[in-house]
C-alpha positions, -999 to 999 in steps of 0.1 A, spaced: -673 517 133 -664 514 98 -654 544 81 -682 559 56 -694 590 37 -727 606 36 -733 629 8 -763 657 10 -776 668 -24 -801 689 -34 -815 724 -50 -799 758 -33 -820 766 -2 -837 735 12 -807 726 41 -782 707 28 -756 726 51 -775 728 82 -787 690 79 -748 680 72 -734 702 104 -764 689 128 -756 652 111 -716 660 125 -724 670 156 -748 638 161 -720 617 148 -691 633 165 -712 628 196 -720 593 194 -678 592 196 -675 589 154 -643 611 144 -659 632 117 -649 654 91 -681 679 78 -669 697 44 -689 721 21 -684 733 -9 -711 763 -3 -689 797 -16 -709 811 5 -693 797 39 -728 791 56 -710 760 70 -689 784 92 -722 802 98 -742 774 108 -710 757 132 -709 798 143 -667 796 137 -641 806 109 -639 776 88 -608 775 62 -592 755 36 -581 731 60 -601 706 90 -608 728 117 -611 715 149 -647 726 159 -645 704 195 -646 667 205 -643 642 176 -655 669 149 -635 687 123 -648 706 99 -634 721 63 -648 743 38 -635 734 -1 -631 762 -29 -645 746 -57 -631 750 -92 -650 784 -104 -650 768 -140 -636 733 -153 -626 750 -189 -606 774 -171 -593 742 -147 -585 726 -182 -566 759 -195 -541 757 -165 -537 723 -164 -528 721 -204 -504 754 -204 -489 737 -168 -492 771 -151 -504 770 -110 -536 764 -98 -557 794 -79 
């Protein structure tokens, strides 16, 4: 199989997170290696695979992984580090 990407998109609330982790299981099953990630700050990833899910893939069990991203809290404050060249958070 080749490799591809499926992005879920939507309002706050309607599923995005539980329809991506039962999407994972169902391609991790099927024998896809597959990598769900979320951007959610509020973890429900981890909630809905019921593990701690960190900054890096965690194995969740056969051919799944799964990672949960901090996004950038504000792109102007992004900009600001990047222009005085000090760290990242």
């Amino acid at each position: 199989m080749l490799p591809r990407t499926i992005l879920y998109t939507g309002k706050g609330g309607v599923g995005k997170t539980s329809v991506a982790a039962a999407t994972a299981r169902r391609c991790a099953a099927a024998g896809a290696r597959t990598l769900v990630i979320s951007t959610d700050p509020a973890h429900s990833l981890a909630d809905a695979l019921q593990l701690v899910v960190g900054g890096e893939p965690t194995a969740v069990g056969g051919r799944l992984w799964a990672q949960q991203v901090r996004p950038r809290t504000s792109s102007s404050a992004t900009g600001a580090r990047c222009r005085t060249g000090s760290g990242t958070s």
